[in-house]
C-alpha positions in Angstrom: 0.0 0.0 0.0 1.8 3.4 -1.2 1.6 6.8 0.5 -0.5 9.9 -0.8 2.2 12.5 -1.7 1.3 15.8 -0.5 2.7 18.7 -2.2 4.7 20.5 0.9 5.3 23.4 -1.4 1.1 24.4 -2.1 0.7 24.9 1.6 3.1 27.6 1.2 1.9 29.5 -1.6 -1.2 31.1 -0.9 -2.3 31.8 -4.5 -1.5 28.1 -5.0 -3.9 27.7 -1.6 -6.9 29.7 -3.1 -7.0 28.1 -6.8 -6.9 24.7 -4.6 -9.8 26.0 -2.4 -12.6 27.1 -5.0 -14.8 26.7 -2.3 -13.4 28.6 0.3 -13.2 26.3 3.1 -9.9 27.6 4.9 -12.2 31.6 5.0 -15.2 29.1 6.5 -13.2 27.9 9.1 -11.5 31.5 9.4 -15.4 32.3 10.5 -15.9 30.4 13.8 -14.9 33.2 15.9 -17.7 35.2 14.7 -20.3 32.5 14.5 -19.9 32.7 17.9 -20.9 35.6 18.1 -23.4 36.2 15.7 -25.2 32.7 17.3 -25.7 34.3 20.7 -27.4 37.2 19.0 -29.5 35.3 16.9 -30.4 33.4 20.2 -31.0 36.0 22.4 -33.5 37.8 19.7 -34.9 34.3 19.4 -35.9 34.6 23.2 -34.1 31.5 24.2 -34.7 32.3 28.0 -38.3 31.0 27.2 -36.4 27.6 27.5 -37.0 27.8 30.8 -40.3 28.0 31.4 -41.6 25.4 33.5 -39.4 22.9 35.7 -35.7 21.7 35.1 -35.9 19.0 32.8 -35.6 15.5 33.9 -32.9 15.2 30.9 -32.0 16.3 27.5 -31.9 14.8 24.8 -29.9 16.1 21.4 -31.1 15.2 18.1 -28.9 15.4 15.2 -26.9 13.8 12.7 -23.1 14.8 11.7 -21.9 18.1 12.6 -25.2 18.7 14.4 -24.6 15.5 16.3 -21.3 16.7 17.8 -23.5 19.2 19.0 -25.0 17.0 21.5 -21.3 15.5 22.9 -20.0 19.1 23.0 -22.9 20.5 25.2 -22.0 17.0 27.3 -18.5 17.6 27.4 -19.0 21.6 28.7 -21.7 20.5 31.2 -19.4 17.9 32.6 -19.7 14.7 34.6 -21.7 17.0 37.5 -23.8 18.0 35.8 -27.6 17.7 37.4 -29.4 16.2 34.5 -28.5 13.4 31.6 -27.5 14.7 28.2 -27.8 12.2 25.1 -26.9 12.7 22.1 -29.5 10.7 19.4 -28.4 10.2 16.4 -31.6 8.3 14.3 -34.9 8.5 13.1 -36.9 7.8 16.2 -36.4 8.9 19.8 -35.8 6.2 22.8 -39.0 4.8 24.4 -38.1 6.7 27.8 -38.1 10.2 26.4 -41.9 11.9 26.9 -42.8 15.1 28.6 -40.7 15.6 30.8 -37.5 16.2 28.9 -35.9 18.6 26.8 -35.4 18.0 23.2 -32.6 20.2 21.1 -32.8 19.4 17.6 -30.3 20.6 15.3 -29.5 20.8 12.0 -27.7 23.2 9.7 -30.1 22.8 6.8 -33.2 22.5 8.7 -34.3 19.1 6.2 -32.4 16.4 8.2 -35.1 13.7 7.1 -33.7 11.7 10.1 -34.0 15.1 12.6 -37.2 16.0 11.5 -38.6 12.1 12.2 -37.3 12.9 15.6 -39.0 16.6 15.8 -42.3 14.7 15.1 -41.7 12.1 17.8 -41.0 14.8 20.3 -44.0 16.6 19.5 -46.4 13.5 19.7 -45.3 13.1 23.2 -45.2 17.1 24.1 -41.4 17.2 25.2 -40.1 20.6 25.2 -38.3 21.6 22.6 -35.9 23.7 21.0 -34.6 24.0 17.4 -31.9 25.3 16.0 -31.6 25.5 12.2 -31.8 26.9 8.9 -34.0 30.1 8.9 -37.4 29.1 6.5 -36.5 25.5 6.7 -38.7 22.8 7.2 -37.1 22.1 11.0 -38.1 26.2 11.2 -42.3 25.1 10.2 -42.2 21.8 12.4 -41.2 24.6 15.5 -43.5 26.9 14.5 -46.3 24.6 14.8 -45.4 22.8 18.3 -44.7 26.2 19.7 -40.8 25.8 20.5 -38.5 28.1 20.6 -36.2 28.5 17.1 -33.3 29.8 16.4 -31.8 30.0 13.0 -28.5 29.5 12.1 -25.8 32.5 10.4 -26.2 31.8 6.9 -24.1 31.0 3.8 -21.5 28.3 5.7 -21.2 24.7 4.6 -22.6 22.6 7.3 -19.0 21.1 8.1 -17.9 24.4 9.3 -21.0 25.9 11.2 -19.9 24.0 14.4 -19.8 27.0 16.8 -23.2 28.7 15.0 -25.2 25.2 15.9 -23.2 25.0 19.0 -24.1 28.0 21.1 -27.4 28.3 21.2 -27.7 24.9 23.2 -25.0 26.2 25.0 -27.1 29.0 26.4 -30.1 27.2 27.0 -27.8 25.1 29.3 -26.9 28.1 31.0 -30.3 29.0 31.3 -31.2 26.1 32.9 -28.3 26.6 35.3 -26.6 23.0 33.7 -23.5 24.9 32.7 -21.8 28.2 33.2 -22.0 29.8 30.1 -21.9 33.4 30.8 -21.4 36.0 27.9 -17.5 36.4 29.0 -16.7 32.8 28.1 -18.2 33.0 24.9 -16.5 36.1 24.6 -13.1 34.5 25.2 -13.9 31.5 23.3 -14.4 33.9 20.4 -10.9 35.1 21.4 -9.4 31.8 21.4 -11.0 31.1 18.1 -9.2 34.3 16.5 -5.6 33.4 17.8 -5.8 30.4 16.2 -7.1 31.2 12.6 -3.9 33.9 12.7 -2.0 30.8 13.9 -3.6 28.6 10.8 -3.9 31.5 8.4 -2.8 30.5 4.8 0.1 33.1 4.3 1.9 31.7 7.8 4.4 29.0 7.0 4.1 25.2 7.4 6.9 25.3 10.3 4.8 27.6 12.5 1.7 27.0 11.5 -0.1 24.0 13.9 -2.5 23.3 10.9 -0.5 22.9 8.6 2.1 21.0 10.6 -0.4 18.1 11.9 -2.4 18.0 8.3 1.3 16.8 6.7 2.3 14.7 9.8 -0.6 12.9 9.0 -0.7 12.4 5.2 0.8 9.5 4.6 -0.3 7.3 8.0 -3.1 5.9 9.3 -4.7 8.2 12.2 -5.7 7.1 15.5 -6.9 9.9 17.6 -7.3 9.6 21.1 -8.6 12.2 23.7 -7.5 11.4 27.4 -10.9 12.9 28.6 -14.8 13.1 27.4 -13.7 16.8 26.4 -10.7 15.8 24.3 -12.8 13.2 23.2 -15.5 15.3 21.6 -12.4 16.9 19.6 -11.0 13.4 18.7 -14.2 12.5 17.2 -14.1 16.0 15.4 -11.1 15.8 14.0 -11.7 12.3 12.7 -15.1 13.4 11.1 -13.5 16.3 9.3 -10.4 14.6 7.9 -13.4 12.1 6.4 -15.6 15.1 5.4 -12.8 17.7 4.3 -9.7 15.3 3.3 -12.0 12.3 2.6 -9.6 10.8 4.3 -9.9 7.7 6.9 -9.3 7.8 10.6 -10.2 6.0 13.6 -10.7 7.9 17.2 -11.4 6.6 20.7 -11.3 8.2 24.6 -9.3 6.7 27.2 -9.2 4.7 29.2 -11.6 2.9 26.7 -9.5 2.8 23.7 -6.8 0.8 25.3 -9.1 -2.2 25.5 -10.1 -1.8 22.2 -7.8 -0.4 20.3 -4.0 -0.8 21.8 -3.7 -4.3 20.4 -3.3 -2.4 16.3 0.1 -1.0 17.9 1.7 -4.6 17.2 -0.6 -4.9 14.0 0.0 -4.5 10.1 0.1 -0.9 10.6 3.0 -0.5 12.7 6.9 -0.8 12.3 7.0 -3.8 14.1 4.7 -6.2 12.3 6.6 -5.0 9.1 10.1 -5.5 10.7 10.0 -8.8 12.2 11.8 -11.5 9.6 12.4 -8.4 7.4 15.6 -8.6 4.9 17.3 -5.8 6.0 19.4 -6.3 2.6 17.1 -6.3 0.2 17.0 -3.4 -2.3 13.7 -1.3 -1.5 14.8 1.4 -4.2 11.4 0.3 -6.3 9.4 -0.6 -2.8 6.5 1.8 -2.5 6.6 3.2 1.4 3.9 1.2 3.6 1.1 3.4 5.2 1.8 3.3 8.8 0.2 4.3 11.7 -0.1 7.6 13.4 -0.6 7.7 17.2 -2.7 11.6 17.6 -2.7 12.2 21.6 -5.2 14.8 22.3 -4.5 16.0 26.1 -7.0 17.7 28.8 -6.2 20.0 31.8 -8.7 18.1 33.8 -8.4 14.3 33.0 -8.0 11.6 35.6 -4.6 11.1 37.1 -4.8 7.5 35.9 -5.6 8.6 32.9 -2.9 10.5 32.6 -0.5 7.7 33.4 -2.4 6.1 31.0 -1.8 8.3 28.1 1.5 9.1 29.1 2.2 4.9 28.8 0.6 5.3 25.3 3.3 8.0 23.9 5.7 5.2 25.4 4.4 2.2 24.0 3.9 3.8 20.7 7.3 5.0 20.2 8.5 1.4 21.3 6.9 -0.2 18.5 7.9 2.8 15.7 4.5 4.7 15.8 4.7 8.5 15.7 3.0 10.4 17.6 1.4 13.4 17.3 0.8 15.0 20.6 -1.8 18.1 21.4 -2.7 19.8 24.4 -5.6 21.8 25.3 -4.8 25.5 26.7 -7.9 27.4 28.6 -9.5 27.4 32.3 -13.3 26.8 31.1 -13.8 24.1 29.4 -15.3 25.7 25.9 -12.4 27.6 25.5 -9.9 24.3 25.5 -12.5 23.2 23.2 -12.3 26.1 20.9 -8.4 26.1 20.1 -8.7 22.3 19.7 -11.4 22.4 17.5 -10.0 25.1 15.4 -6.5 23.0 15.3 -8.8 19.9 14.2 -10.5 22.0 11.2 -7.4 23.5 9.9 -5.2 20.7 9.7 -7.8 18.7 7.9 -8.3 21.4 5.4 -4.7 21.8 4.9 -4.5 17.9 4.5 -6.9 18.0 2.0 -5.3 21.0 0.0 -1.4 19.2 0.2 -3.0 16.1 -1.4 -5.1 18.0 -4.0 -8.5 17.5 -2.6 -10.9 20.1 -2.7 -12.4 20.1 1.0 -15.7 21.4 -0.1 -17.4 18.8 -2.0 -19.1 15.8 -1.1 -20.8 14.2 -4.3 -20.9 11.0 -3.3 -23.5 12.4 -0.7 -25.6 13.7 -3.4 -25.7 10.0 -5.2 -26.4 8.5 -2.0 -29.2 10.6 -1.5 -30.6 10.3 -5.0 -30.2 6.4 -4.5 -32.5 6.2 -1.3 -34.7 9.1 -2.6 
C-alpha cells in the first residue's frame, strides 16, 4: 500500500492555496470566531430564555446527525460529569421509548431538512417534550417549531454545514446556562471567540508550514493511518471531530477513541499491520527497497486535557511510550484554557485546519461531497 504525496510546497503558496480551495473552506473555518458571536445574537432575539419555562428538565436529549450530532457530545462535554441532569446525544430517526414530557429535546440541523432530525421533531411533539430548534432560517425544521410552539433559532447563513460548528453549538449552550446545567456566561463566549481568532492567525494561509499547527499536523498525518485519542470526554469530543472532518474535508480515513476505553479496544493495532513492528520482524534488512513503494503506517494523535483523571494520565502518558516502542509517531496536542469551551475552541479550530490543509497538500478540494448527493438520490 503506497503513500499519498502531498505537495509540501502548495501549503506555502497562498495563490496556489486559493486556486486549490474554489470553495473557500480555509475563509469558512477563518469564520468560527464570529459564529460565535453572531449565534448568541440570533439566540438571544430568538428569546431562548423562554427555554425555561416550567421545571428543570428530567434530561436532554440532542437530536442530530453529523456536525449537528457533535453538537450534543460538545454540550455533554462543557456541562461535565456533575452536571444535574443526563444529556444524550440521538443520532436516528426515532427517539428512545423513555423520552416523553418531561424532557428537553434540542434538535439541530444546519439545513433545517435532516429527514432523520425531522422524524425525531415529530416524535418529540407526539409526546409534548419541550423543545428547542436550531436551524436553517425558512426550513422545514423552522415550520415543524412553529407549529409545536418551541423556541427557534436560526443558524448564520451562507456556511457549509462542516464548518457551522460554533453557530449550531451556542445556542444549546445558552439554553444550558439558562437552565443553570452549565456556566456559560457572555464572558466565556467572549473568550472563546478570542481563542478562536488566535488560532485562525496561527492557521492562516500566508503563515508557514513550520509555525503553522494546521499545517504541521495535516502533513504529519498524510501519509499514515490516524488514530486519535482524547484522554478525557472533552478531548474526546475533539478526537471524534477531528476524525469526522479529515473524512468530510480530506476524505480521508481515521479512527478515534477516549481513554481509558481505547486501550481495551484499540491498543492491540500498535503490534498490527500498521506498525513498524509487524513490518520489521523477519524483514531482509538487505534487500533493495529502491522500487518498494513506502507502507502506510500508523499515526498515534494524543489529544491532552487540563482536567483528565490522574490515571488517565498515566495512561496516556504509557501510550506515547508504547507507541514509540513499536515505531509509531505520535502526534501530541494539548488543550490550553481554564473553562472548558475555550480548551474546546483552540482544539477544535487546530482539528478544522489541519484537515483542510491535509486536504489542500493532497489536491482535494475540502468542499465537495458528491458521493452524498448520489447517496441521497439512491434512497430518494
Amino acid at each position: 500500500m503506497s503513500d499519498p504525496e502531498p505537495d509540501h510546497g502548495r501549503l506555502d503558496d497562498p495563490e496556489a492555496l486559493a486556486e486549490a480551495d474554489p470553495g473557500e473552506m480555509l475563509r469558512q473555518v477563518a469564520s468560527a470566531a464570529a459564529q460565535v458571536r453572531e449565534a448568541q445574537l440570533l439566540a438571544t432575539e430568538a428569546g431562548i430564555g423562554r427555554i425555561t419555562a416550567g421545571d428543570r428538565p428530567r434530561a436532554v436529549v440532542v437530536a442530530g446527525m453529523g456536525t449537528a450530532g457533535l453538537v450534543g457530545e460538545l454540550l455533554a462535554a462543557v456541562c461535565g460529569l456533575g452536571c444535574p441532569v443526563p444529556i444524550t446525544t440521538v443520532r436516528g430517526y426515532r427517539l428512545p421509548g423513555w423520552v416523553g414530557a418531561a424532557d428537553l429535546v434540542i434538535a439541530v440541523s444546519h439545513s433545517g431538512s435532516t429527514e432523520e432530525t425531522l422524524g425525531m421533531v415529530a416524535d418529540a411533539a407526539r409526546r409534548g417534550c419541550r423543545l428547542l430548534c436550531v436551524g436553517g432560517g425558512g426550513s422545514p425544521l423552522a415550520e415543524m417549531a412553529v407549529q409545536s410552539g418551541a423556541v427557534f433559532v436560526p443558524v448564520p447563513p451562507a456556511v457549509q454545514a462542516r464548518a457551522a460548528l460554533w453557530g449550531l453549538a451556542v445556542p444549546p449552550l445558552l439554553a444550558a446556562d439558562a437552565l443553570g446545567l452549565a456556566a456559560v456566561p457572555a464572558e466565556v463566549l467572549e473568550r472563546t471567540a478570542v481563542r478562536l481568532e488566535e488560532m485562525s492567525h496561527l492557521c492562516r494561509p500566508a503563515s508557514e508550514s513550520f509555525v503553522n499547527p494546521g499545517k504541521q499536523t495535516g502533513l504529519e498525518i498524510a501519509g499514515s493511518l490516524p488514530m486519535i485519542w482524547g484522554s478525557s470526554p472533552l478531548t474526546g469530543v475533539v478526537a471524534a471531530r477531528l476524525a469526522a472532518q479529515l473524512a468530510g474535508n480530506a476524505k480521508y480515513p481515521a479512527v478515534w477513541g477516549e481513554l481509558p476505553e481505547a486501550h481495551h479496544g484499540q491498543l492491540m493495532t500498535f503490534d498490527g499491520v500498521f506498525s513498524a513492528v509487524a513490518g520489521g520482524a523477519g524483514d531482509d534488512f538487505f534487500r533493495d527497497r529502491v522500487d518498494e513503494p513506502e507502507t502506510t503506517r500508523l499515526r498515534l494523535i494524543m489529544i491532552s486535557d487540563t482536567d483528565e483523571h490522574p490515571r488517565v494520565t498515566r495512561r496516556r502518558e504509557a501510550s506515547v511510550e508504547l507507541a514509540n516502542q513499536r515505531g509509531v509517531s505520535v502526534t501530541q496536542l494539548a488543550a490550553q484554557g481554564e473553562h472548558p469551551l475555550e480548551r474546546l475552541a483552540g482544539l477544535i479550530a487546530h482539528a478544522d485546519y489541519a484537515s483542510v490543509y491535509l486536504a489542500l497538500a493532497l489536491g482535494t478540494d475540502p468542499t465537495p461531497a458528491p458521493i452524498l448527493q448520489e447517496l441521497n438520490v439512491r434512497i430518494s
